[in-house]
N, CA, C and O of each residue as an XYZ file, in Angstrom:
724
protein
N      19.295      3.970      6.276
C      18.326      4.549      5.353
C      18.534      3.946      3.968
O      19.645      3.813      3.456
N      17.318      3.572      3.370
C      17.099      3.367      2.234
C      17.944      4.356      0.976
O      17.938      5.587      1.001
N      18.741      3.409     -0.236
C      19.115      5.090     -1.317
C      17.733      5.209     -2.023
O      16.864      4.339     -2.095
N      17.715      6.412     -2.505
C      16.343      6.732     -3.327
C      16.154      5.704     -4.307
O      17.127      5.060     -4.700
N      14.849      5.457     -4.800
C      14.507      4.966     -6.159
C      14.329      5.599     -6.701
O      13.339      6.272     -6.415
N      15.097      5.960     -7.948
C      15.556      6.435     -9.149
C      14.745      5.656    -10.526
O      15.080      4.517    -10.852
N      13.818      6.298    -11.163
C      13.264      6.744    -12.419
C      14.491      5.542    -13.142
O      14.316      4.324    -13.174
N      15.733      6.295    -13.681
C      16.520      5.496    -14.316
C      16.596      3.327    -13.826
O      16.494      2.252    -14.416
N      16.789      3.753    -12.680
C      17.108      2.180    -12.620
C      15.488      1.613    -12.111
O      15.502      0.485    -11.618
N      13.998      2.365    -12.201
C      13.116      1.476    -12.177
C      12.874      1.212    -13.933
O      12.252      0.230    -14.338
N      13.356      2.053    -14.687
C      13.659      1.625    -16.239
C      14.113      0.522    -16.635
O      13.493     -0.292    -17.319
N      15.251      0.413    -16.225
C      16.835     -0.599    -16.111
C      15.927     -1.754    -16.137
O      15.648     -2.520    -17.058
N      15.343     -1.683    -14.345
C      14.661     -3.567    -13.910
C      13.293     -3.899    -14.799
O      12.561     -4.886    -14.722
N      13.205     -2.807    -15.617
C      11.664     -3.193    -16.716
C      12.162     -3.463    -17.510
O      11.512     -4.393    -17.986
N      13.479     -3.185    -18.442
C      13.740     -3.659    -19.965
C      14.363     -4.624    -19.470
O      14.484     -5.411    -20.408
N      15.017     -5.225    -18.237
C      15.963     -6.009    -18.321
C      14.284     -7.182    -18.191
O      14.381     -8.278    -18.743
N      13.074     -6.881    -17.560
C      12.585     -7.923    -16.941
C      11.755     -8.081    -18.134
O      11.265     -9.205    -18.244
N      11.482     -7.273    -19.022
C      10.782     -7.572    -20.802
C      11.576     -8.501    -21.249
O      10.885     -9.269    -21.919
N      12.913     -8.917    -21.230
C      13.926     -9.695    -21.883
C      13.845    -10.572    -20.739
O      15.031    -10.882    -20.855
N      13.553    -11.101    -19.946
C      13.107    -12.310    -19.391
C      14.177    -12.500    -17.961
O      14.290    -13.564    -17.353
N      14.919    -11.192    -17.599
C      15.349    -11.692    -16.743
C      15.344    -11.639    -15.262
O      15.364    -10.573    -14.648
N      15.319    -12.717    -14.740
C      14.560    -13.171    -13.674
C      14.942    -12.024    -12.281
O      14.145    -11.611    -11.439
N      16.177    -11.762    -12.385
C      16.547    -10.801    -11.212
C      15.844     -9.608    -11.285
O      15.338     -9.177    -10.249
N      15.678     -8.769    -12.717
C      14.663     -8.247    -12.392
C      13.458     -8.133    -12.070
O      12.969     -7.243    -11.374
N      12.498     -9.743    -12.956
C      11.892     -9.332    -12.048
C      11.512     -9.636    -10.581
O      10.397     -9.308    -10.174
N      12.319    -10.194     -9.849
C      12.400    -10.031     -8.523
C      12.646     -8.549     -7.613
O      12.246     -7.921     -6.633
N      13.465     -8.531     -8.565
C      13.579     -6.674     -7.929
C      12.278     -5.846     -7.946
O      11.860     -5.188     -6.993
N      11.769     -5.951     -8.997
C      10.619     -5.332     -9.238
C       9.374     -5.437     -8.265
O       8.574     -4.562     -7.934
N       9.453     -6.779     -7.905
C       8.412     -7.761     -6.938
C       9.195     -7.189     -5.655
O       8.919     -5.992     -5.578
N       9.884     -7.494     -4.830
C      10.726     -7.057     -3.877
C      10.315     -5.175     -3.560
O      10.189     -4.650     -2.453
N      10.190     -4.524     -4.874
C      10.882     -2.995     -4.608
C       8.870     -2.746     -4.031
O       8.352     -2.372     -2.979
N       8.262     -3.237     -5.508
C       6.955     -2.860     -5.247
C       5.800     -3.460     -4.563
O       4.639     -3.054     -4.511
N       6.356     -4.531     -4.036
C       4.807     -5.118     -3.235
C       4.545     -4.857     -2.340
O       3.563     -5.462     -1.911
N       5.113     -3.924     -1.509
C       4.935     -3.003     -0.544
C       3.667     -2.227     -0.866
O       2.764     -2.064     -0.046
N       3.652     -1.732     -2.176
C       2.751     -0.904     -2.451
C       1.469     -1.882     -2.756
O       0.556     -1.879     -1.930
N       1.378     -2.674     -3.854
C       0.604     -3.210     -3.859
C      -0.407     -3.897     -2.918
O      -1.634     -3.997     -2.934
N       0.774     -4.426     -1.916
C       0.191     -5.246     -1.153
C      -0.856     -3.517      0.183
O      -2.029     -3.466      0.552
N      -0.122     -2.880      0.351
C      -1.113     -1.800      0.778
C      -2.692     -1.702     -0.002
O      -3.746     -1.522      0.608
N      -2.549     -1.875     -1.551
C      -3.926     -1.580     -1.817
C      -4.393     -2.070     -1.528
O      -5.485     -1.583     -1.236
N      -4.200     -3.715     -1.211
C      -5.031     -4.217     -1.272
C      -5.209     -5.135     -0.078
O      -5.653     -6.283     -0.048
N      -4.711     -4.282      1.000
C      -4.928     -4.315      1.960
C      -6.295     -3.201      2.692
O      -7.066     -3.292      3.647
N      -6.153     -2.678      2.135
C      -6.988     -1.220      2.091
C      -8.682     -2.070      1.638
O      -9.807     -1.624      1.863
N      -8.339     -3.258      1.022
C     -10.070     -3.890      0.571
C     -10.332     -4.959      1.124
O     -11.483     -5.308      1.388
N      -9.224     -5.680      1.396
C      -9.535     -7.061      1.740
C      -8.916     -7.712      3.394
O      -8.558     -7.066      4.378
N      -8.958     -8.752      3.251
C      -8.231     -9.609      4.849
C      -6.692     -9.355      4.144
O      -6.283     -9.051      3.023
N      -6.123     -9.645      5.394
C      -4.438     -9.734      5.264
C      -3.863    -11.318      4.231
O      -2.906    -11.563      3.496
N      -4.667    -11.825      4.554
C      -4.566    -13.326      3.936
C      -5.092    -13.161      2.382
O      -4.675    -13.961      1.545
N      -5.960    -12.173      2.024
C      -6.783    -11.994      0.477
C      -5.573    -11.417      0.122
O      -4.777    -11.926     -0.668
N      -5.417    -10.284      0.738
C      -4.597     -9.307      0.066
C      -3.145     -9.943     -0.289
O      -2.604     -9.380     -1.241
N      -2.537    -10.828      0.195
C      -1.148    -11.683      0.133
C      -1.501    -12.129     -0.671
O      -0.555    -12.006     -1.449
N      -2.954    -13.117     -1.663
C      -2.817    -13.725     -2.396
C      -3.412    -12.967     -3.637
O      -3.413    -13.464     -4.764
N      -4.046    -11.411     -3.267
C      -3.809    -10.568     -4.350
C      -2.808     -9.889     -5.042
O      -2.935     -9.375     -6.153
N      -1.515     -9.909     -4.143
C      -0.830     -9.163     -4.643
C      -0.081     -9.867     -5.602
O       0.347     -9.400     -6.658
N       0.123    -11.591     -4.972
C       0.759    -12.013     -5.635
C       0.076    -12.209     -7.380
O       0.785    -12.040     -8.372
N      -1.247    -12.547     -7.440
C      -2.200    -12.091     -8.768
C      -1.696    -11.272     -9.325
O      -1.098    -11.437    -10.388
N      -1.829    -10.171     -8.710
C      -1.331     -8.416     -9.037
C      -0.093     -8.709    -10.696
O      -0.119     -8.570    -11.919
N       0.798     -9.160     -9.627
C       2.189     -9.227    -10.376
C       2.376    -10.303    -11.449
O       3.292    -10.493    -12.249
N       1.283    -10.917    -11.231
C       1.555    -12.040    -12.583
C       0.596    -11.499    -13.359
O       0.665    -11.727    -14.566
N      -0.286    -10.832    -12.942
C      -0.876    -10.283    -14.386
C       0.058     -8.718    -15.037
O       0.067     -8.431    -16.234
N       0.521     -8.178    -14.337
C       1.277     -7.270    -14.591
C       2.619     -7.447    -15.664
O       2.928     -6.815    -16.674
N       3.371     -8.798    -14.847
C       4.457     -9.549    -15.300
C       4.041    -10.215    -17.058
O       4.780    -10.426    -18.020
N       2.907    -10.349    -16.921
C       2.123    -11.025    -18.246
C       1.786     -9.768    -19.112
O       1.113     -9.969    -20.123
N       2.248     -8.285    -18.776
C       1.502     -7.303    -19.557
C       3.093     -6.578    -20.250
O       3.463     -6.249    -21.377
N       3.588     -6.573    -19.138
C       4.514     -5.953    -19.178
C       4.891     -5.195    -20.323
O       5.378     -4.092    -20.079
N       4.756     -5.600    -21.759
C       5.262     -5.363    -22.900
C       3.932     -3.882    -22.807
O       4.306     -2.774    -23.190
N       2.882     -4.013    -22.430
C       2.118     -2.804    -22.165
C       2.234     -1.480    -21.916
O       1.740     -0.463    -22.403
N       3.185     -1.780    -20.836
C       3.482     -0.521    -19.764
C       4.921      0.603    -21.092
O       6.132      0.501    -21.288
N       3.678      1.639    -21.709
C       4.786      2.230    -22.613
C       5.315      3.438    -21.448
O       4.856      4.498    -21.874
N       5.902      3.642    -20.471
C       6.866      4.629    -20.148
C       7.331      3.457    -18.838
O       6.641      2.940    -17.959
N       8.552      3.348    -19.111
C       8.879      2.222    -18.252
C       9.100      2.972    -16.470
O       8.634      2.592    -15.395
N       9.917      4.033    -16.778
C      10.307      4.745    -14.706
C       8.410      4.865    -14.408
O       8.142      5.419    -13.342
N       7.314      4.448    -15.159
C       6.186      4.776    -14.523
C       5.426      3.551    -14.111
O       4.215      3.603    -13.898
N       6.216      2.309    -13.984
C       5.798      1.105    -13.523
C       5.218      1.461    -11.991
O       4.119      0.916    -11.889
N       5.536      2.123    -10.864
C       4.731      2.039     -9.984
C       2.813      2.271    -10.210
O       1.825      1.542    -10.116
N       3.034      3.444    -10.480
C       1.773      4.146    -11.140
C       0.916      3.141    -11.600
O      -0.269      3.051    -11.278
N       1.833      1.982    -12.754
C       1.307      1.703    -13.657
C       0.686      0.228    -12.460
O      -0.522      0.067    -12.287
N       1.483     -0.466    -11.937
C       0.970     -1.686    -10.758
C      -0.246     -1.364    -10.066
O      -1.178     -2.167    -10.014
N      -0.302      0.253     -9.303
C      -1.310      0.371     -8.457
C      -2.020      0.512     -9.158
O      -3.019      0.817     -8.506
N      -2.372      0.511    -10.596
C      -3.470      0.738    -11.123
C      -4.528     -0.514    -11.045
O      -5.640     -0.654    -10.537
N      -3.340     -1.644    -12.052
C      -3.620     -2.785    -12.057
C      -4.017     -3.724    -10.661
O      -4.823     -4.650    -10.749
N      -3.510     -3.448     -9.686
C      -4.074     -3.529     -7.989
C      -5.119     -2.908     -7.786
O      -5.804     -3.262     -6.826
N      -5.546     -1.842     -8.585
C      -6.934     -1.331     -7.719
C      -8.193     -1.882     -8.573
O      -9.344     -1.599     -8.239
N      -7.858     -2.793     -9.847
C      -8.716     -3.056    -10.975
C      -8.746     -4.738    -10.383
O      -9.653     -5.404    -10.883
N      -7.928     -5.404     -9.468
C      -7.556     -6.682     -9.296
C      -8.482     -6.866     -8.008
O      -7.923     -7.298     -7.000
N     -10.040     -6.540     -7.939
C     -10.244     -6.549     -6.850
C     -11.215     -7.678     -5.982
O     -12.214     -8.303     -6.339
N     -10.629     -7.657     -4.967
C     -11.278     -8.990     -4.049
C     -12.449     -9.744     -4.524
O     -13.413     -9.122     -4.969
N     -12.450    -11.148     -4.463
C     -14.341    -11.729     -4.843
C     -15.172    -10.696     -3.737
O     -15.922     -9.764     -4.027
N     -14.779    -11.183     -2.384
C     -15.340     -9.896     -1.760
C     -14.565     -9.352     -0.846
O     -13.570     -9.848     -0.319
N     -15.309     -7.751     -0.574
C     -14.807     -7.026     -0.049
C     -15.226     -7.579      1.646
O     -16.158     -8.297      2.009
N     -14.034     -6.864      2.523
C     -13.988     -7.098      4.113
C     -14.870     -5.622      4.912
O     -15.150     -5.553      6.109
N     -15.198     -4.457      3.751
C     -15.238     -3.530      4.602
C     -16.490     -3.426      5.249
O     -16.497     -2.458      6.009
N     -17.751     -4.176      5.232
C     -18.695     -4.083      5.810
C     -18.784     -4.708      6.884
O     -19.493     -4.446      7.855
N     -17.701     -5.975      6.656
C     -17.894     -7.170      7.923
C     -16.633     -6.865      9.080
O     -15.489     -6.494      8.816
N     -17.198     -7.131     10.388
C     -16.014     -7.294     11.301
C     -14.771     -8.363     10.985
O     -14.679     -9.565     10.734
N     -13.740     -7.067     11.168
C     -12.315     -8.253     11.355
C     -12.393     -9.696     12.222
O     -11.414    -10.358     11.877
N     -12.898    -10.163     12.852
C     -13.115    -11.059     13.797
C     -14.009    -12.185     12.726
O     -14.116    -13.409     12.652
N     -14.475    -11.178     12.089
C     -15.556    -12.300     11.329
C     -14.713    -12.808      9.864
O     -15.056    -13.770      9.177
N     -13.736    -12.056      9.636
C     -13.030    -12.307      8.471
C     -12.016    -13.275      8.246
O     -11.679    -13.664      7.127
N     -11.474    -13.708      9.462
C     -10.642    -14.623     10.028
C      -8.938    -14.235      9.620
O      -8.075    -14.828      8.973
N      -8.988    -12.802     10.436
C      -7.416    -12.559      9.902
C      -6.618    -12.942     10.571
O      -6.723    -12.818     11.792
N      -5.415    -13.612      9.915
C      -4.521    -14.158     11.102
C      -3.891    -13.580     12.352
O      -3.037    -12.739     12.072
N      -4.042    -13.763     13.515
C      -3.355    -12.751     14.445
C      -1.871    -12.043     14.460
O      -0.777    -12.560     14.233
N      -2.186    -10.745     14.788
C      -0.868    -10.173     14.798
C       0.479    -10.158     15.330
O       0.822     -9.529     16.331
N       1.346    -11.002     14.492
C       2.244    -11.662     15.532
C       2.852    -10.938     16.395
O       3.219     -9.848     15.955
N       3.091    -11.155     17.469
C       4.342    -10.488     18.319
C       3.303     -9.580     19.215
O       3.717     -8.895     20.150
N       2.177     -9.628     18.913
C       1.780     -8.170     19.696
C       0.640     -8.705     21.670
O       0.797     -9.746     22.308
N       0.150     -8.112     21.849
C      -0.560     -8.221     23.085
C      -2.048     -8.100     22.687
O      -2.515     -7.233     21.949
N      -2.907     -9.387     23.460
C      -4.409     -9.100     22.628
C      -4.833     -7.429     22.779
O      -5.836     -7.064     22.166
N      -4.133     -6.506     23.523
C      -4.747     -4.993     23.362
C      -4.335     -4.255     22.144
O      -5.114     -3.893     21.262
N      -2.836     -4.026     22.161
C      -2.704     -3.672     20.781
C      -3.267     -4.432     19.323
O      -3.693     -3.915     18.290
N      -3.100     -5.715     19.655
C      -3.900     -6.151     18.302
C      -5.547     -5.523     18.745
O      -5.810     -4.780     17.799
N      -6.014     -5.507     19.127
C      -7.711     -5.135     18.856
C      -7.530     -3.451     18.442
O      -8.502     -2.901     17.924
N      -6.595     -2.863     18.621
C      -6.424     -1.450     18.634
C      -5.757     -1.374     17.150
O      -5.973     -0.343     16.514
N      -5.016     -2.325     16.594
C      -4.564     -2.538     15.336
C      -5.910     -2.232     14.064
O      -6.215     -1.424     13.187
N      -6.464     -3.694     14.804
C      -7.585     -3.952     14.348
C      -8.315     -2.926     13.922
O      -8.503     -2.606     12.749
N      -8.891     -2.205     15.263
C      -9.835     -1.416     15.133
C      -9.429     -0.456     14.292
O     -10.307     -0.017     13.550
N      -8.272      0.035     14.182
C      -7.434      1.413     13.325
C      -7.537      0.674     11.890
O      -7.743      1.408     10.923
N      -7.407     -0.749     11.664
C      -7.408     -0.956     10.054
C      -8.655     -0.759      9.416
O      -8.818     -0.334      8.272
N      -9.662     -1.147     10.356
C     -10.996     -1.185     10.453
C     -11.554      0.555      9.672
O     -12.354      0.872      8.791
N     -10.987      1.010     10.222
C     -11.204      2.405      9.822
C     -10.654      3.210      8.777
O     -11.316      3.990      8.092
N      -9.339      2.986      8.663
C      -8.455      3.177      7.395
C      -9.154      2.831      6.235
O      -9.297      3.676      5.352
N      -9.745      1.369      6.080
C     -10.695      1.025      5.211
C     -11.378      1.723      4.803
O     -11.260      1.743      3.577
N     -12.276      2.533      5.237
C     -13.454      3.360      5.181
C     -13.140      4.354      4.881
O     -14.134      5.052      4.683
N     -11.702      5.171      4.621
C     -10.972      6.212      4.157
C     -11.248      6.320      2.685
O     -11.527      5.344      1.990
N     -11.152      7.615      2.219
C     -11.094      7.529      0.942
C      -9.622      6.916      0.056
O      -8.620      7.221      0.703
N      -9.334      6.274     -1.019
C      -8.626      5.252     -1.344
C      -7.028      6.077     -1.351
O      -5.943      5.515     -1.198
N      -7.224      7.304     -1.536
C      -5.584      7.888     -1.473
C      -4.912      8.313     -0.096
O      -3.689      8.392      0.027
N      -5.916      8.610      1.049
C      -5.557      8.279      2.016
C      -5.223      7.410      2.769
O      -4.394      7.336      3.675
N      -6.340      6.360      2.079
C      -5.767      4.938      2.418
C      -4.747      3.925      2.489
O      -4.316      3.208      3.392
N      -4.386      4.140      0.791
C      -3.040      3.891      0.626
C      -1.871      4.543      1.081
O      -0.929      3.906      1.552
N      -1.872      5.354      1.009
C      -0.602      5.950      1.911
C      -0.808      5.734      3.272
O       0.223      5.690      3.943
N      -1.913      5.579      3.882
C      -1.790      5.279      5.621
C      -1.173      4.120      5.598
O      -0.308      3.927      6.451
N      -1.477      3.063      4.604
C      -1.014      1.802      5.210
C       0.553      1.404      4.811
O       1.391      0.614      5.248
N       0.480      2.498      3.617
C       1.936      2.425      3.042
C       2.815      2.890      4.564
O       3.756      2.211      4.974
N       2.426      3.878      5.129
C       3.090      4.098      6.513
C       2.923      3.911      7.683
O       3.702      4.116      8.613
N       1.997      3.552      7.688
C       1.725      2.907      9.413
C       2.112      1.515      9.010
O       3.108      1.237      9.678
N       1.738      0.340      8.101
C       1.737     -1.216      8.253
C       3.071     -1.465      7.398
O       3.694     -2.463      7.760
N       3.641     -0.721      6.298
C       4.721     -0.999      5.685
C       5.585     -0.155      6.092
O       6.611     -0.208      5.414
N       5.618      0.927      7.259
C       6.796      1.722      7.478
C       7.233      2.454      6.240
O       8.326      2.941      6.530
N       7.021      2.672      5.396
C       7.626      3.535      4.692
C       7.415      5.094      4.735
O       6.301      5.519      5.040
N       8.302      5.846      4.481
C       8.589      7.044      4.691
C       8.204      8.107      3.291
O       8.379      7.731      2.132
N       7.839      9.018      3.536
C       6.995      9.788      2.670
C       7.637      9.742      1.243
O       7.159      9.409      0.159
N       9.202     10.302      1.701
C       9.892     10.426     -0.131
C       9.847      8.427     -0.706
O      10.051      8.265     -1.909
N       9.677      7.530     -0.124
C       9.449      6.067      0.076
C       8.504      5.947     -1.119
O       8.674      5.379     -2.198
N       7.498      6.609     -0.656
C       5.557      6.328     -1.241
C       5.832      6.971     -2.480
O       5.642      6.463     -3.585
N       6.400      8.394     -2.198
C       6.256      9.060     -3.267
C       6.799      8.530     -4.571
O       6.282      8.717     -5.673
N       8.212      7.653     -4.251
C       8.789      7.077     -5.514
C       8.000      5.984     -5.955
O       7.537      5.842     -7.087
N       7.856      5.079     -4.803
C       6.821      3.988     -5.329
C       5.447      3.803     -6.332
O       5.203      2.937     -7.172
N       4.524      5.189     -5.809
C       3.361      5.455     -6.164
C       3.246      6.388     -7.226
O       2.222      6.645     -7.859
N       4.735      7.026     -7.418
C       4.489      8.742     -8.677
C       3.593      9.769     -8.225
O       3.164     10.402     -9.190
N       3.153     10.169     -7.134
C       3.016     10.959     -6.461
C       4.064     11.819     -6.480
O       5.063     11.450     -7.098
N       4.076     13.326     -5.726
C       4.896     14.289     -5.758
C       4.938     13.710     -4.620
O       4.169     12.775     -4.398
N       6.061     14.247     -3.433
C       6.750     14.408     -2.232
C       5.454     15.018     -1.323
O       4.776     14.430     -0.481
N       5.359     16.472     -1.828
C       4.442     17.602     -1.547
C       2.580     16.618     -1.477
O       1.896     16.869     -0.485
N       2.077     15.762     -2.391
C       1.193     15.279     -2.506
C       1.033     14.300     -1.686
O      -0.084     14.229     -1.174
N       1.899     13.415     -1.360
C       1.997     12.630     -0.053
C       1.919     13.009      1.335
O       1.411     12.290      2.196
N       2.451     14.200      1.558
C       2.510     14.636      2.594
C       1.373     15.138      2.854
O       0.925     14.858      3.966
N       0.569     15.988      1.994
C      -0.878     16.289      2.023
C      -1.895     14.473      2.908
O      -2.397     14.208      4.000
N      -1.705     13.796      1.686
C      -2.327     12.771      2.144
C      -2.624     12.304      3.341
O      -3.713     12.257      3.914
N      -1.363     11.895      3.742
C      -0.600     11.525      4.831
C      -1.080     12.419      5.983
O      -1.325     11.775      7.003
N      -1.258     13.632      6.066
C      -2.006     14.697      6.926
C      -3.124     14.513      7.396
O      -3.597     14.225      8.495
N      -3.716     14.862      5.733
C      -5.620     14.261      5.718
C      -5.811     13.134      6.528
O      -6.245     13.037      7.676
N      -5.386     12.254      5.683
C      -5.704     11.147      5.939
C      -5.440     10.843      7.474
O      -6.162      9.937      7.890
N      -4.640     11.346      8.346
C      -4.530     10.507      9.724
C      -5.542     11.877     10.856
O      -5.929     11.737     12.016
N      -5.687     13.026      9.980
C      -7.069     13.727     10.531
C      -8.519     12.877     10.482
O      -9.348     12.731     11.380
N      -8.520     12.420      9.234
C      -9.820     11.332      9.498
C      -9.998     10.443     10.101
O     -11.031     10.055     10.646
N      -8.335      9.737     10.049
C      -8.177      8.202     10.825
C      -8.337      8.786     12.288
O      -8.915      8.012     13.052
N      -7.942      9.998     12.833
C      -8.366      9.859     13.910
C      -9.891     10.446     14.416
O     -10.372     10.056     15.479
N     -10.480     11.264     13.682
C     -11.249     11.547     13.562
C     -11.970     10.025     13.907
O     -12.563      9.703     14.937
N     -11.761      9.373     12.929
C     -13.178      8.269     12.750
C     -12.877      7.373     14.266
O     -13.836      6.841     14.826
N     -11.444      7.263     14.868
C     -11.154      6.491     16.060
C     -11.637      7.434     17.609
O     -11.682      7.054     18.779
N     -11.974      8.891     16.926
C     -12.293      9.617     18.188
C     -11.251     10.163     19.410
O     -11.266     10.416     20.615
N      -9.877     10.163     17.661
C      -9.152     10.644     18.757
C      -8.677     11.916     19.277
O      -7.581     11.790     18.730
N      -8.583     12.945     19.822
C      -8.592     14.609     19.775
C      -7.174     14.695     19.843
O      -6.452     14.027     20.583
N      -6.799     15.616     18.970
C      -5.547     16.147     19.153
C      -4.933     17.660     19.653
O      -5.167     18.610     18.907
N      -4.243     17.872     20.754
C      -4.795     19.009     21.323
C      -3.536     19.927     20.540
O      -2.376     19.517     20.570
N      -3.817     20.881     20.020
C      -2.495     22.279     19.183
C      -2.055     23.131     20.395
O      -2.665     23.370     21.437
N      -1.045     23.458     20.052
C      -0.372     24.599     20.906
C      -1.311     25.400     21.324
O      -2.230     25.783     20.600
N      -1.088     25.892     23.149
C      -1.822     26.974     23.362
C      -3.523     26.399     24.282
O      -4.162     27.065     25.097
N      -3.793     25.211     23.844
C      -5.349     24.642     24.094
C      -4.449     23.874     25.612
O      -3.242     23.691     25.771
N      -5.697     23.545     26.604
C      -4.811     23.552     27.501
C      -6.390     22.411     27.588
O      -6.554     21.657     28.547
């Protein structure tokens, strides 16, 4: 298991990375493109979104002196990620037509089932969105998002709820509760 990200030391890797130094900001790039790269995954192909995120961070990296509360750099990235957005968007057109690279490692069924589930996530409203992909495609774990994004714990988990009621909702999938037979 991951140790928490701590407020204090996402401070630390911002003043050290205002003074030019390079480890931070790698750390910074490393801790948060997880997130980023979710937003903007959430708009675009897998291939846009890799070369948005990397955008993302050099315009961010170029602001930096901006960002006045430094432990609020996540907050402050996804903002700049959701303002950084695609020439165009993927969500009207089929994945097939977008030319995303195939999913390595997997079987043509699960990839079309990938597919079809990103397909839909898309069409989510954007805070469900991001957190679905923050946890289904980046694995991360709720207290994970929450540090990343400045979200509460409690607010993620909401999301995270909603949001995979719609995702299945929109995939048609029923979920049966205690008692329903």
């Amino acid at each position: 298991m991951k140790a928490p990200l701590e407020p204090a030391d996402i401070a630390s890797k911002v003043q050290d990375a205002r003074q030019g130094v390079q480890t931070a900001f790698a750390w910074l790039h490393r801790t948060f493109a997880p997130l980023v790269y979710a937003i903007h995954l959430g708009m675009t192909s897998r291939e846009q979104a890799e070369e948005l995120t990397q955008e993302t961070f050099v315009i961010a990296f170029r602001r930096l002196d901006q960002l006045r509360d430094a432990t609020s750099f996540g907050p402050w990235i996804a903002m700049i990620a959701r303002r950084n957005r695609p020439r165009r968007e993927v969500l009207g057109r089929d994945l097939a037509e977008s030319e995303e690279p195939v999913w390595v490692g997997t079987s043509p069924e699960s990839m079309a089932l990938a597919d079809e589930a990103l397909r839909a996530i898309r069409h989510l409203p954007g805070a469900y969105r991001e957190t679905l992909i923050l946890r289904l495609v980046e694995g991360l774990s709720g207290p994970e998002i929450a540090a990343l994004t400045g979200l509460t714990p409690s607010s993620v988990r909401v999301n995270l709820h909603r949001g995979m009621n719609q995702l299945r909702q929109a995939l048609g999938v029923s979920v049966q509760t205690e008692g329903e037979e």
